[in-house]
C-alpha positions in Angstrom: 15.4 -45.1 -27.3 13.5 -47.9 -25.9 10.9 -47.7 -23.2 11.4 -49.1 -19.6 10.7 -52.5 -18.9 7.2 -53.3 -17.9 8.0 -54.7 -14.0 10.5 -52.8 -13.8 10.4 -49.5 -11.3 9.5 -46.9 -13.1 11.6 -44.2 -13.6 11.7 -41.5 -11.1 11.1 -37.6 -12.0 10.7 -34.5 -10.1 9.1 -31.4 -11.9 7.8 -28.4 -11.8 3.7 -28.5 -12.5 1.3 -25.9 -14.1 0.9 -24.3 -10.6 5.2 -24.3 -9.9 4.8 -27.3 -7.4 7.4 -29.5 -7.8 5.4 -33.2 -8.3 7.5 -36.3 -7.7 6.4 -40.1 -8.7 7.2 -41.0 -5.1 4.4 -38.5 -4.0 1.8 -41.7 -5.1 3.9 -44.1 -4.1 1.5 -46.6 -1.7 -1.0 -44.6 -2.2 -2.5 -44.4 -6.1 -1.6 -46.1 -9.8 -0.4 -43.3 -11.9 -1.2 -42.5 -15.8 2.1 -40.3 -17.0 1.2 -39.3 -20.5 3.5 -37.4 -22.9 1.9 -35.2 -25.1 3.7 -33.0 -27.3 2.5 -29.4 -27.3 0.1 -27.4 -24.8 -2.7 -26.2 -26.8 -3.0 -27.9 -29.9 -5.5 -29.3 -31.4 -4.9 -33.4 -30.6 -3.2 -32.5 -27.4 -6.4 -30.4 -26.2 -8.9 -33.7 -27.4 -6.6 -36.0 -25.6 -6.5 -33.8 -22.4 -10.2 -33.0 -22.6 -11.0 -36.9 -22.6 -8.8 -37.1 -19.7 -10.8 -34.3 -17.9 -14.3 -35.8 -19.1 -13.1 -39.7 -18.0 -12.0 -38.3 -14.2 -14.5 -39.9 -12.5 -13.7 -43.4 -13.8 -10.1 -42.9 -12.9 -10.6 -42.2 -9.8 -12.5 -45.0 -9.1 -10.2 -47.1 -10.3 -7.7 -45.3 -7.9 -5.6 -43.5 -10.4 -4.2 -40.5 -10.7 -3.0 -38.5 -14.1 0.1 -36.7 -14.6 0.6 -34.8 -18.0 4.1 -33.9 -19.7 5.3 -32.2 -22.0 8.3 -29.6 -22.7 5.8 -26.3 -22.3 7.0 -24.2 -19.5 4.9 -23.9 -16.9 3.4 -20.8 -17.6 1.7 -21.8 -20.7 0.7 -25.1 -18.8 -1.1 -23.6 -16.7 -2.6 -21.3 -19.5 -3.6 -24.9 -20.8 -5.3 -26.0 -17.1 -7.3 -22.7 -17.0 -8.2 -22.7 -20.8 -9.7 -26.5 -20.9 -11.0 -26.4 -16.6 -8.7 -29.7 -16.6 -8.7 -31.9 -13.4 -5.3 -33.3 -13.7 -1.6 -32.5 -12.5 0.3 -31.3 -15.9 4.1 -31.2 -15.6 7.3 -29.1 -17.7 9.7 -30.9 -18.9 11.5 -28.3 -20.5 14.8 -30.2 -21.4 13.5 -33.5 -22.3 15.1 -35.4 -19.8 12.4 -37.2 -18.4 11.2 -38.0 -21.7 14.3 -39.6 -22.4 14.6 -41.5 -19.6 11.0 -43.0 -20.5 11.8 -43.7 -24.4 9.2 -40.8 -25.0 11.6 -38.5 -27.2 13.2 -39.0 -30.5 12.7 -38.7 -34.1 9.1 -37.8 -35.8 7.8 -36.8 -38.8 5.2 -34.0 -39.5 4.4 -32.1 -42.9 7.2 -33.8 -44.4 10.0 -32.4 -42.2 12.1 -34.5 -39.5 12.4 -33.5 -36.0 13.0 -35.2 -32.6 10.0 -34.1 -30.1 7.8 -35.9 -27.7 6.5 -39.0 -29.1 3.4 -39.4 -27.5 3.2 -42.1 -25.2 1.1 -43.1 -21.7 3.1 -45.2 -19.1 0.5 -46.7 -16.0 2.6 -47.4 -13.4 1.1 -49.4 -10.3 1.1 -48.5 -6.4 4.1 -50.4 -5.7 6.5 -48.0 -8.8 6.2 -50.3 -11.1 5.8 -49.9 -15.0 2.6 -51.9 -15.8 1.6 -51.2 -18.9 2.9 -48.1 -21.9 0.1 -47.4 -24.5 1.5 -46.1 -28.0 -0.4 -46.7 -30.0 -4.0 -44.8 -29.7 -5.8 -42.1 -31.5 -6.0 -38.9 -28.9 -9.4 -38.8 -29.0 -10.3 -42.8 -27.9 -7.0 -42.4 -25.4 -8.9 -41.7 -22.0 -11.4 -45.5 -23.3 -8.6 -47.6 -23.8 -6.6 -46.1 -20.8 -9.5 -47.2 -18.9 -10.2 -50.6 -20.6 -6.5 -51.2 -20.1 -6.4 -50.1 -16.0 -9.7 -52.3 -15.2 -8.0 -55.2 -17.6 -5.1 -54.7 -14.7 -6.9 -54.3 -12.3 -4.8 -52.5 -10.0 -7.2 -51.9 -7.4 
């Protein structure tokens, strides 16, 4: 699947976040850029360094007027098991069946220890005030992903 075309509105989403509040792209619409990031599992070792980088690098997003939305297919309960565990500062959202994945080009096949699998690819979409996709990051190691996020939002400049 291929990922939205950068100009283009984003696609929208609705979900349920760590704390059962349903979150909806429009909610920042006017109002703040937004970082979605896929990430594949709650809790695991490259998803916790990415989201911790995130946490650490709040700051910076905020001044650059930009908020962070985390997704993955964990259900809510062991997102917010994630929030608690790692004090994180950011909005993460369950998207059990995929679907929004999808509709980003953020699920399909992987690889890992030698077995096939579709799951999250991981992938960061930065999507300006106005809904539309400005940039999609795939290619980053988890734990540089919060430095070139914010290289890439001042190289924007989004204000």
């Amino acid at each position: 699947m291929a990922f939205p075309k950068i100009g283009n509105l984003a696609p929208k989403f609705s979900l349920q976040d760590h704390e059962d509040k349903t979150v909806s792209l429009s909610d920042f619409k006017g109002k703040l850029s937004v970082v979605v990031y896929f990430y594949p599992k709650a809790m695991t070792p490259g998803c916790t360094i990415q989201a911790q980088g995130l946490r650490n690098a709040a700051k910076a997003l905020k001044a650059v007027n930009t908020v962070v939305l985390g997704i993955s297919p964990d259900p809510v309960k062991k997102l917010a098991k994630f929030v608690e565990r790692d004090e994180l500062n950011f909005q993460l959202l369950s998207d059990e069946d995929h679907a929004i994945a999808d509709k980003y080009g953020a699920w399909g096949p992987k690889k890992f220890m030698g077995r096939e699998f579709d799951g999250i690819l991981r992938t960061t979409f930065i999507i300006g005030k106005d809904g539309k996709l400005k940039a999609v990051m795939d290619k980053f190691k988890t734990k540089d992903h919060h430095t070139e996020l914010l290289a890439t939002l001042k190289a924007l400049d989004l204000g």
